[in-house]
PATI-811915 format. One record per residue: residue in one letter; x negated, y negated, z negated of N, C-alpha, C, O in turn. Coordinates in pm, whole numbers, plus 50000, padded with zeros to 5 digits. Layout:
residues N
residuo,nu,nv,nw,cau,cav,caw,cu,cv,cw,ou,ov,ow
a,X,Y,Z,X,Y,Z,X,Y,Z,X,Y,Z
...
***
This chain:
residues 271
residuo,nu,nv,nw,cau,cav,caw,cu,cv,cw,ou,ov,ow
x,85068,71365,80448,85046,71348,80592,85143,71438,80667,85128,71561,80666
x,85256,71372,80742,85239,71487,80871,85195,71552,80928,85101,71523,81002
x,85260,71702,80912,85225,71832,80971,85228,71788,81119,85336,71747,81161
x,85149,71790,81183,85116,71734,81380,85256,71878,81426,85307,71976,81371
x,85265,71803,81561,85326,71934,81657,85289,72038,81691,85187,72022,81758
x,85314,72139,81682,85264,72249,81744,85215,72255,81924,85284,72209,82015
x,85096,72315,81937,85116,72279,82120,85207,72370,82194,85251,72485,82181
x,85217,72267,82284,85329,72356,82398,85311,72463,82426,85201,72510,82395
x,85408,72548,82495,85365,72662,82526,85310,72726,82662,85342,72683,82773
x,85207,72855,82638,85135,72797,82797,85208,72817,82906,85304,72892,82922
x,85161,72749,82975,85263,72703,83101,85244,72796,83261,85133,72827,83306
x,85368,72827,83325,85397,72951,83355,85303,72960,83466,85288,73074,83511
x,85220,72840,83534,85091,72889,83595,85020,72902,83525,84987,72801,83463
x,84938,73057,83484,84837,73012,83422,84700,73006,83439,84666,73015,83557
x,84616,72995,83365,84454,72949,83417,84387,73083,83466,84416,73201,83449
x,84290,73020,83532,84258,73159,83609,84114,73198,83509,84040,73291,83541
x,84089,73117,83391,84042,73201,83279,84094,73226,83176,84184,73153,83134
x,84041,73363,83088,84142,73428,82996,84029,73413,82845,83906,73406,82842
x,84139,73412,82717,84062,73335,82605,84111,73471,82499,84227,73512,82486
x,83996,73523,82434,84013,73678,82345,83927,73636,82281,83808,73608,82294
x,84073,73635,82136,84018,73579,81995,83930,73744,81946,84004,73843,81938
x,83858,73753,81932,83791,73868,81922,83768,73883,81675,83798,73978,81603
x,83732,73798,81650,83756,73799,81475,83819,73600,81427,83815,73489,81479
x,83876,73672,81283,83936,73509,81295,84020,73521,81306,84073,73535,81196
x,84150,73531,81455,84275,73477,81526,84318,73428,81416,84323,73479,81304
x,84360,73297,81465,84452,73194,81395,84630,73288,81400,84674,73367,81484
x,84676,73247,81302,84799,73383,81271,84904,73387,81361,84972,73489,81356
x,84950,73264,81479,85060,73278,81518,85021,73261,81651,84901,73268,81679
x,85089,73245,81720,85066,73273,81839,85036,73129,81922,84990,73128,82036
x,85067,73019,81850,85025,72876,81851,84923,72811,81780,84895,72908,81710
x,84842,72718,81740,84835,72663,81644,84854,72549,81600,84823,72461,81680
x,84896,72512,81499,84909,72371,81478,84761,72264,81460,84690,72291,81363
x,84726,72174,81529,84643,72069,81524,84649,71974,81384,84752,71920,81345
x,84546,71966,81332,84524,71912,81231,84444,71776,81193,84453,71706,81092
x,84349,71758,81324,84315,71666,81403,84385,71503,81423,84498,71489,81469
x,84289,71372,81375,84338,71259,81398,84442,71213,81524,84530,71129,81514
x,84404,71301,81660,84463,71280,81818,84494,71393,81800,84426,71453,81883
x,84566,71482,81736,84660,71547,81745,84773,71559,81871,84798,71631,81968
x,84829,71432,81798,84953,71365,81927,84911,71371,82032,84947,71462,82106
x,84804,71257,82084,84748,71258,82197,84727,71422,82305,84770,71463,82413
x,84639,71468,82204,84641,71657,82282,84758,71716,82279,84789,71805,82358
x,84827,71675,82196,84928,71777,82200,85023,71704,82360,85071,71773,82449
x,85024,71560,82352,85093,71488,82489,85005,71566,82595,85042,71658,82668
x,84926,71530,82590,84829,71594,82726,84860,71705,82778,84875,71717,82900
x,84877,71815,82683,84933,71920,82705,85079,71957,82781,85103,72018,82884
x,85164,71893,82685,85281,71853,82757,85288,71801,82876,85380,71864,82927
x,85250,71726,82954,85227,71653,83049,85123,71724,83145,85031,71672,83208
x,85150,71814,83141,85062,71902,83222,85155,72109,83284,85139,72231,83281
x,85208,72044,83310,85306,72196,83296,85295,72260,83431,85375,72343,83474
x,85208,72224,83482,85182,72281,83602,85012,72334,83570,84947,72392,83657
x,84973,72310,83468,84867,72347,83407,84676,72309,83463,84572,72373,83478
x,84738,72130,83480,84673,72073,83504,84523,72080,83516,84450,72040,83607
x,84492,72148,83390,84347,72119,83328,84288,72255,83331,84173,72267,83290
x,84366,72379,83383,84305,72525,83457,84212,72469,83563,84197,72358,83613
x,84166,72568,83575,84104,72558,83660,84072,72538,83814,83980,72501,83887
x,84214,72588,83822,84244,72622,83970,84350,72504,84011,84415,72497,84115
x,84351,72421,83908,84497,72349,83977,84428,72215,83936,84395,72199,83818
x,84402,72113,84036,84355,72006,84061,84424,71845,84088,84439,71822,84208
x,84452,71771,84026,84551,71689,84062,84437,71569,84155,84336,71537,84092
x,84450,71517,84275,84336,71514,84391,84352,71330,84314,84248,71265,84327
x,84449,71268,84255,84458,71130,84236,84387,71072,84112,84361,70955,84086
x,84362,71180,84046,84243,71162,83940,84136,71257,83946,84148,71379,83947
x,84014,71180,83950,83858,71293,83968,83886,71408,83832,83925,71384,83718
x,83863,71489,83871,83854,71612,83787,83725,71569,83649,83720,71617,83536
x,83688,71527,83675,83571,71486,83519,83605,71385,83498,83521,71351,83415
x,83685,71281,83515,83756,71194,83452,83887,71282,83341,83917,71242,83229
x,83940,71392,83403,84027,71453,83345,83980,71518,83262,84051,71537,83163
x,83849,71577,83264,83832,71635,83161,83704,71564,83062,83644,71626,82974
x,83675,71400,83105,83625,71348,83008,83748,71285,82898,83733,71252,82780
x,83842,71282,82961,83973,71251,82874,83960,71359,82765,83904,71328,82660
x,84009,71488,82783,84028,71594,82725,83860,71635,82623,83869,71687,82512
x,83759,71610,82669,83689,71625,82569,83675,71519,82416,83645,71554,82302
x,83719,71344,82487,83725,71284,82374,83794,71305,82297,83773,71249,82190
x,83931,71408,82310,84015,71448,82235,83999,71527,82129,84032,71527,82010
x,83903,71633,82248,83817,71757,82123,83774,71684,82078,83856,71666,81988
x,83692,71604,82061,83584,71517,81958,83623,71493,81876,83558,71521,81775
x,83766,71420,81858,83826,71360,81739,83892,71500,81684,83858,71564,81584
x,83960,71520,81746,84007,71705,81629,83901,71755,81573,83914,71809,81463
x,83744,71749,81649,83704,71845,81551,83629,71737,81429,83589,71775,81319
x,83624,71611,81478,83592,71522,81334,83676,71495,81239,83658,71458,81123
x,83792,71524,81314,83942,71550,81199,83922,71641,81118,83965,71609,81008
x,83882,71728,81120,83851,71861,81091,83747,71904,80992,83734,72007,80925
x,83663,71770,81005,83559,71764,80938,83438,71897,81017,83392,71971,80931
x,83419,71909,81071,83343,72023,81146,83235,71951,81256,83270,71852,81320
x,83108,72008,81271,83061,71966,81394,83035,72073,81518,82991,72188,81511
x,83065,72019,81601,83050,72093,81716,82903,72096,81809,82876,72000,81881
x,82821,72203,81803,82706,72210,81930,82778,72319,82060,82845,72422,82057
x,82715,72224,82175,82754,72281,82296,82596,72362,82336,82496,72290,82338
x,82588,72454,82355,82448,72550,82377,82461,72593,82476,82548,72676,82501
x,82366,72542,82575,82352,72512,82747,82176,72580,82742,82073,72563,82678
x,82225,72661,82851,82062,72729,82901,82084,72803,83059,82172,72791,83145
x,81982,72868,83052,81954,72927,83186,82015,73104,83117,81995,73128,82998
x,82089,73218,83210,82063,73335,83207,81921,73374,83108,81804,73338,83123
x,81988,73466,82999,81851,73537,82915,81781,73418,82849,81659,73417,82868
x,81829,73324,82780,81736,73204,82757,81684,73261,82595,81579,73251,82532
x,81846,73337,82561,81811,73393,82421,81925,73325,82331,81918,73318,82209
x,82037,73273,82412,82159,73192,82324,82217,73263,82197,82230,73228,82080
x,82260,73435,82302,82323,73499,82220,82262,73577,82095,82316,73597,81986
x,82138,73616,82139,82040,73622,82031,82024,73547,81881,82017,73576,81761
x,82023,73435,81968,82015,73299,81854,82101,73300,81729,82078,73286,81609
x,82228,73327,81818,82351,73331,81720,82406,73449,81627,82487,73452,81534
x,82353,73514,81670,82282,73677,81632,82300,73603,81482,82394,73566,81412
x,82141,73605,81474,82061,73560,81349,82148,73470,81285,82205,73498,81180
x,82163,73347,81353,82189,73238,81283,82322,73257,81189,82332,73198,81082
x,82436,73354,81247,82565,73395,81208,82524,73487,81079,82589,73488,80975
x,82422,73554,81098,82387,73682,81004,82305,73595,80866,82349,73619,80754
x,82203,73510,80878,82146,73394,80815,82233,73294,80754,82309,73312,80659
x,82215,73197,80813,82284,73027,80782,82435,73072,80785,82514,73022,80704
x,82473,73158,80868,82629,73172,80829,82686,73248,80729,82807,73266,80713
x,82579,73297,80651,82654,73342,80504,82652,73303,80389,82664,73363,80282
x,82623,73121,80434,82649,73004,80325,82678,72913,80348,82687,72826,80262
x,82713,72886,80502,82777,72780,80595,82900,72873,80673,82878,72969,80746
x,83022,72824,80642,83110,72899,80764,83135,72799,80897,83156,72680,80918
x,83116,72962,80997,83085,72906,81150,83163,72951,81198,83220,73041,81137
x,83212,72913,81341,83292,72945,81411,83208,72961,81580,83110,72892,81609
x,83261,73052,81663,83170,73016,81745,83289,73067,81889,83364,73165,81889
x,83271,72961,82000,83356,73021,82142,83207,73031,82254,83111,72957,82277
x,83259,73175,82307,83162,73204,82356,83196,73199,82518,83297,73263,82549
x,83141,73146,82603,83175,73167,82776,83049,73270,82861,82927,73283,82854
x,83185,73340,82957,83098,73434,83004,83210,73457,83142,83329,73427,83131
x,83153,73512,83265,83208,73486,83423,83322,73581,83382,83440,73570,83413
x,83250,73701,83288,83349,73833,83263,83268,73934,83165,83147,73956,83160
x,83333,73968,83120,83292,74101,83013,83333,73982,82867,83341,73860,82864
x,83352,74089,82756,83335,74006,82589,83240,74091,82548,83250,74166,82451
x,83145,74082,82619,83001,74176,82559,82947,74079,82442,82909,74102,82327
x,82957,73975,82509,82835,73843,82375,82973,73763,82281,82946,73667,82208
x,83069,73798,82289,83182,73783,82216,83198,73863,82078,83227,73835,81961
x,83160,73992,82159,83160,74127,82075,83050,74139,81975,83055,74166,81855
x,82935,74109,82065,82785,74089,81959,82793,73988,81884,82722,74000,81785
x,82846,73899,81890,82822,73789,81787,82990,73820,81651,82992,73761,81543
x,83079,73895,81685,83198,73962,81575,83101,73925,81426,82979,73932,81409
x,83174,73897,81365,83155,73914,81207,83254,73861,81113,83346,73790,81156
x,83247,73880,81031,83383,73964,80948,83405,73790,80914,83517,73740,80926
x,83269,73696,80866,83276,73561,80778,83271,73497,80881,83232,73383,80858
x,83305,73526,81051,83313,73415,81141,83419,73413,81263,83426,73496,81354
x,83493,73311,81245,83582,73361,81400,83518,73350,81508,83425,73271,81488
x,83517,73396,81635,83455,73441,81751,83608,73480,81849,83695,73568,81837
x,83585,73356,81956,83660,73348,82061,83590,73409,82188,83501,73324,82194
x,83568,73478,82275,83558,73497,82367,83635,73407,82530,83745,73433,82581
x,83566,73336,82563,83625,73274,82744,83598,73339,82862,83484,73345,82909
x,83662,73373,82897,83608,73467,83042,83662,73357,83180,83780,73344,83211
x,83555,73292,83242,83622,73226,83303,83593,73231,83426,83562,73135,83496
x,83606,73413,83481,83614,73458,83619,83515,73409,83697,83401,73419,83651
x,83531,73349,83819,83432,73237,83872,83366,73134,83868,83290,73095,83958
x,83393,73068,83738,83407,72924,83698,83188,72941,83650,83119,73032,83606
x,83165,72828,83684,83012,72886,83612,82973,72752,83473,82867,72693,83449
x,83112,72743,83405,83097,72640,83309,83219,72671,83245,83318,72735,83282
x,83183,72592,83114,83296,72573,83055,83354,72469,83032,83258,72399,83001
x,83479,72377,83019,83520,72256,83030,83606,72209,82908,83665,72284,82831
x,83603,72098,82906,83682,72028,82793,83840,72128,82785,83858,72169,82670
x,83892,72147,82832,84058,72240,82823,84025,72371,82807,84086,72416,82710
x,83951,72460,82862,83915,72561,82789,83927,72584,82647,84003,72660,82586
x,83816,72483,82594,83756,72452,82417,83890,72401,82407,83943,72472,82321
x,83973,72317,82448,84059,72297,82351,84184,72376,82350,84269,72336,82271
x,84216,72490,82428,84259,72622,82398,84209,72711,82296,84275,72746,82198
x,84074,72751,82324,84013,72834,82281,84017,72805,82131,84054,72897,82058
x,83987,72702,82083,83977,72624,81935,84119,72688,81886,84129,72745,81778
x,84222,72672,81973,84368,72713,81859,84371,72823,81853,84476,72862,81802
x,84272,72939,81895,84329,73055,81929,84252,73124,81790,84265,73242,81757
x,84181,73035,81726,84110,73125,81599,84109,72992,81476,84120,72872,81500
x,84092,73063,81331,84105,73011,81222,83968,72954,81214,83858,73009,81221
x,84022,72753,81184,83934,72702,81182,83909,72638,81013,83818,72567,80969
x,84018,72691,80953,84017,72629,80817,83863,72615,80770,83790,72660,80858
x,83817,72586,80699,83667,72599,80602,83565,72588,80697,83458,72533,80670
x,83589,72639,80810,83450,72559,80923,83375,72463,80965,83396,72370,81043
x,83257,72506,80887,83139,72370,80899,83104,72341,81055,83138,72237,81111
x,83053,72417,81100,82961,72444,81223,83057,72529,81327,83104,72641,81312
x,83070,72436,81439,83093,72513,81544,83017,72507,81630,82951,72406,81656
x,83010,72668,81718,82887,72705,81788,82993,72759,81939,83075,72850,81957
x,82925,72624,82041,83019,72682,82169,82923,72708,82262,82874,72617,82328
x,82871,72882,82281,82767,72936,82356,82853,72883,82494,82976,72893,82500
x,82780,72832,82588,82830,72788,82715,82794,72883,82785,82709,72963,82746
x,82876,72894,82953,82797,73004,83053,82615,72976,83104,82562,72866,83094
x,82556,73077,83148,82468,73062,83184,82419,72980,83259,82398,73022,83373
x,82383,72847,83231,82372,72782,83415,82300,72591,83349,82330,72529,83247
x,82218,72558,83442,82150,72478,83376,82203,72357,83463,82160,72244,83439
x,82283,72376,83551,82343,72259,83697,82459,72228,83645,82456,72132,83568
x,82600,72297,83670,82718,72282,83612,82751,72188,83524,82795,72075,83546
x,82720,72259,83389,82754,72211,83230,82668,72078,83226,82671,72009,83124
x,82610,72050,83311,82503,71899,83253,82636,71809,83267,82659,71741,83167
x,82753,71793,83405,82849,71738,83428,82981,71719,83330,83062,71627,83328
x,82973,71852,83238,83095,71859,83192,83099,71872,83000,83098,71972,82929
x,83103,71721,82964,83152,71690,82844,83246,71795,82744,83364,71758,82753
x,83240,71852,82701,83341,71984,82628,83385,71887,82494,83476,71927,82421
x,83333,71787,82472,83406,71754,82277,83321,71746,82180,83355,71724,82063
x,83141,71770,82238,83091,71838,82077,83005,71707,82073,82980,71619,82156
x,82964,71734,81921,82870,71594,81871,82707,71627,81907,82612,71550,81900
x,82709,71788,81953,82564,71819,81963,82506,71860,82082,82510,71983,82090
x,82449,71804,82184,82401,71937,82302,82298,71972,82274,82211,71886,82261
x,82263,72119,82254,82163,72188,82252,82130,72287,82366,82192,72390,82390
x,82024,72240,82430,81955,72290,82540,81825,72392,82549,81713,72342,82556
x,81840,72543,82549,81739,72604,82520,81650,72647,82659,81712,72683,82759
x,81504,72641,82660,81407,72676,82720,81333,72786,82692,81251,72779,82600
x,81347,72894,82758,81241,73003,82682,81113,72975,82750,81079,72884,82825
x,81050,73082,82702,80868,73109,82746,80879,73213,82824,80773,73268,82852
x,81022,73280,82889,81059,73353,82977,81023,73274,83138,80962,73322,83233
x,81078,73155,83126,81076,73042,83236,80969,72972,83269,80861,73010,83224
x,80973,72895,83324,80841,72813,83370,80804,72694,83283,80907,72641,83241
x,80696,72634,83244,80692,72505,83171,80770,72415,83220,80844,72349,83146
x,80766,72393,83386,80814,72308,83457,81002,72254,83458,81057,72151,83497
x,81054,72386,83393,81190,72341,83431,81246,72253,83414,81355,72249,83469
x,81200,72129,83323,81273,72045,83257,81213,71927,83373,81273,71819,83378
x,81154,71939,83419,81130,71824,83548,81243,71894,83661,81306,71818,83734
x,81262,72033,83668,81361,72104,83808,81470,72077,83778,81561,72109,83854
x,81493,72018,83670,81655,72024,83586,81671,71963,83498,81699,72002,83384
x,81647,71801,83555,81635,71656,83476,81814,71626,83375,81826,71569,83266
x,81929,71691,83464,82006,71606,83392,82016,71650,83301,81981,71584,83203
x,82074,71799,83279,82070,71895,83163,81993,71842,83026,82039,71824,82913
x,81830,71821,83085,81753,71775,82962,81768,71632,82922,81706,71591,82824
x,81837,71562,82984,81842,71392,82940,81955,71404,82895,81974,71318,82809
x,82076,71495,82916,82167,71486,82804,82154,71543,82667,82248,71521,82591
x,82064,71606,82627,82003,71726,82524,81979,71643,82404,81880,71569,82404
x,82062,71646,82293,82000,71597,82155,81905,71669,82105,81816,71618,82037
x,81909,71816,82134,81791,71890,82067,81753,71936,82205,81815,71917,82310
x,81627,72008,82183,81587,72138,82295,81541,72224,82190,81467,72186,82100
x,81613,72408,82209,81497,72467,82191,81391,72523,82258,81411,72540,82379
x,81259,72564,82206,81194,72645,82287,81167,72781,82223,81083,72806,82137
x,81263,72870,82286,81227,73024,82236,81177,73116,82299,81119,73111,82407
x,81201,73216,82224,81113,73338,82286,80963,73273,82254,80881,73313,82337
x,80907,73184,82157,80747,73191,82156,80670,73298,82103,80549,73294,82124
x,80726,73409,82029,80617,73459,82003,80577,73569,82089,80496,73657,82059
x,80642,73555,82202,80555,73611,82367,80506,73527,82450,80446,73556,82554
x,80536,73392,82399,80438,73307,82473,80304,73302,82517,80276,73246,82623
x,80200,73368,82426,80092,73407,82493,80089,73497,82575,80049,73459,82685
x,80126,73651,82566,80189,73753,82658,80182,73682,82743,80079,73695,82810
x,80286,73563,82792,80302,73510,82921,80243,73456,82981,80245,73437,83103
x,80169,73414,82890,80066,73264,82939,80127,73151,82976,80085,73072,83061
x,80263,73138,82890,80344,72998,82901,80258,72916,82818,80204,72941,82710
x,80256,72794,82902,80150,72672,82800,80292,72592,82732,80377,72529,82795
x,80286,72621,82539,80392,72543,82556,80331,72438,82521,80432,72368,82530
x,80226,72342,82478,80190,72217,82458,80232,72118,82632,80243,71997,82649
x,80245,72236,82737,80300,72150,82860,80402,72135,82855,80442,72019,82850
x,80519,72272,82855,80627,72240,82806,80681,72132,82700,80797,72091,82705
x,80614,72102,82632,80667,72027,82543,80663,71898,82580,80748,71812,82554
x,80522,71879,82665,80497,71722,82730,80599,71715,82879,80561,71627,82956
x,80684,71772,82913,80763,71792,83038,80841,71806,82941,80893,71695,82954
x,80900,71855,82844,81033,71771,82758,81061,71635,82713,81168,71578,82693
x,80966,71604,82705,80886,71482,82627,80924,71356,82764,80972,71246,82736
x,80892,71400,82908,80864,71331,82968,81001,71296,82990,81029,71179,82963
x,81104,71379,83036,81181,71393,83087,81353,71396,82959,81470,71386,82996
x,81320,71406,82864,81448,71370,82720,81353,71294,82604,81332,71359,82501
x,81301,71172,82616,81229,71137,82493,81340,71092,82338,81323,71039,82228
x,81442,71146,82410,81553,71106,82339,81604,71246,82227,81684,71231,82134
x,81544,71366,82260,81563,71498,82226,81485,71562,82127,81378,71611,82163
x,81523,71572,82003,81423,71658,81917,81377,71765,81953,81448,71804,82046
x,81253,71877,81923,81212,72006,81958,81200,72036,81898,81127,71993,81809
x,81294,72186,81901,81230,72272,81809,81178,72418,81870,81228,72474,81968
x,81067,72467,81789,81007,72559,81872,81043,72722,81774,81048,72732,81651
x,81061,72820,81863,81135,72879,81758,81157,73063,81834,81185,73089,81951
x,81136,73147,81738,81136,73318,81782,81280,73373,81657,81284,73361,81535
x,81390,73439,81760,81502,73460,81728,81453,73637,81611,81498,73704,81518
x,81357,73633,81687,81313,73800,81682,81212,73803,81551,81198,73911,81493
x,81140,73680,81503,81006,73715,81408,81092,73621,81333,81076,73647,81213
x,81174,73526,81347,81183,73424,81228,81112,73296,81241,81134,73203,81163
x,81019,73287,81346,80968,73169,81333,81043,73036,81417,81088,73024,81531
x,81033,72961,81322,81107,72805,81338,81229,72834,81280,81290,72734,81242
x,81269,72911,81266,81392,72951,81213,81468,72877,81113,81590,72866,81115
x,81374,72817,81007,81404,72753,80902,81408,72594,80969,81461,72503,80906
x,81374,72583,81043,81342,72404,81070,81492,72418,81133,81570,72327,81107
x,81537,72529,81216,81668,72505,81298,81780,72481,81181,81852,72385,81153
x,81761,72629,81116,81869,72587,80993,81910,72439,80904,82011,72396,80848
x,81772,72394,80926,81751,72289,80897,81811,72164,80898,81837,72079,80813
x,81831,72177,81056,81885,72100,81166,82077,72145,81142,82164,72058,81139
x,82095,72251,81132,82245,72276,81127,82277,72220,80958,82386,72165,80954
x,82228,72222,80863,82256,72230,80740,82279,72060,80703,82363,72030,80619
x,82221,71982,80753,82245,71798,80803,82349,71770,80874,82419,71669,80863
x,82364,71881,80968,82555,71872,81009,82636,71921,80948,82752,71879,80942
x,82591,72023,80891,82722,72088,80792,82766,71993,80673,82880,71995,80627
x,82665,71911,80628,82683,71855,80529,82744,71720,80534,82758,71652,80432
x,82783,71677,80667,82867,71553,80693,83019,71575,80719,83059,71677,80777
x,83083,71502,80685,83235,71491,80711,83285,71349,80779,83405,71332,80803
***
């Protein structure tokens, strides 16, 4: 097979978010795409030298989520090229994402290799917490932006070693409005609910949950503490994504823990 092109180089406006390969970095300062649409991303790229798909630079003759539903079908196929699956992990502030990945990196990732890009307004605090030696970890800082978008991920992806990677894990920014709009590439959305929040949210914040292949619900084993009803929660998931598996689940005791792994170990195991 042909070795694909290398991508262009970034282009002299650049995005007004910044991408810190934090463990991993892929070795050169490019990477080469390995990916079926290779070509395709790598054209896109090219064809963009005014740096189209930043953030800050808008071309007004094509809707901006048309542009970047382009750019996510792209991710899609690289990372099925790749053999890898991708979950996009969408929640509210404190839902317990980074937590999650905590465990799951320390657990399931030391017999599954993961990769994980993490978005945040600013700081590589949850970049930093999730470091480990058997996982690359990208950090996105994307200033004002309160999402992350298809061109981001497909920066961020070259900027760390994806060889042997089953599972990719793209912690999204905090925000349950934004990201419902914006397609990133992955085969999975996972939408978490804690027992921090109200039962109700998934009726306050319909689209989020109707795009959701999974939901979790964490933080339960303070659920009583709270007096969160989750048998409501669950019927206000129910009502509102009947399309969405649940899983119910404590980052902190272990419980559900195994049903999630569960759930990742059925993706890891497809190509």
């Amino acid at each position: 097979m042909n070795s694909p092109a290398p991508l262009p180089a970034t282009p002299e406006s650049a995005p007004d978010y910044r991408i810190h390969a934090l463990t991993g970095a892929a070795t050169g300062s490019t990477r080469d795409l390995s990916g079926p649409l290779s070509a395709e991303i790598n054209a896109a790229f090219a064809a963009s030298p005014d740096g189209e798909i930043a953030v800050r630079s808008v071309d007004v003759n094509i809707p901006l989520l048309e542009k970047n539903d382009i750019l996510a079908e792209r991710n899609r196929g690289y990372f099925l090229g790749r053999g890898l699956t991708a979950l996009n992990l969408v929640s509210s502030p404190g839902a317990g994402k980074t937590t999650l990945l905590e465990r799951t990196l320390d657990e399931f990732g030391r017999q599954n290799r993961c990769a994980v890009l993490v978005g945040d307004l600013e700081t590589d605090n949850d970049g930093i917490r999730l470091s480990r030696p058997h996982a690359p970890v990208a950090q996105i800082t994307t200033g004002t932006v309160c999402h992350l978008d298809a061109g981001m991920i497909a920066r961020a992806a070259q900027s760390i070693d994806l060889d042997g990677v089953r599972i990719l894990f793209i912690e999204n920014v905090g925000n349950l409005v934004c990201p419902a709009s914006f397609d990133l590439g992955e085969q999975v959305r996972v939408v978490l609910l804690s027992t921090t929040e109200g039962e109700d949210k998934p009726l306050k914040y319909p689209p989020i949950f109707k795009s959701a292949n999974l939901v979790l619900l964490t933080k339960v084993d303070v659920a009583d503490v709270l007096g969160f009803k989750r048998d409501v929660a669950v019927e206000n998931i129910r009502r509102i994504a009947p399309q969405a598996q649940i899983i119910q689940l404590s980052a902190r005791t272990g419980e559900g823990m195994a049903e999630w792994y569960a759930f990742l170990q059925a993706r890891a195991g497809r190509r």
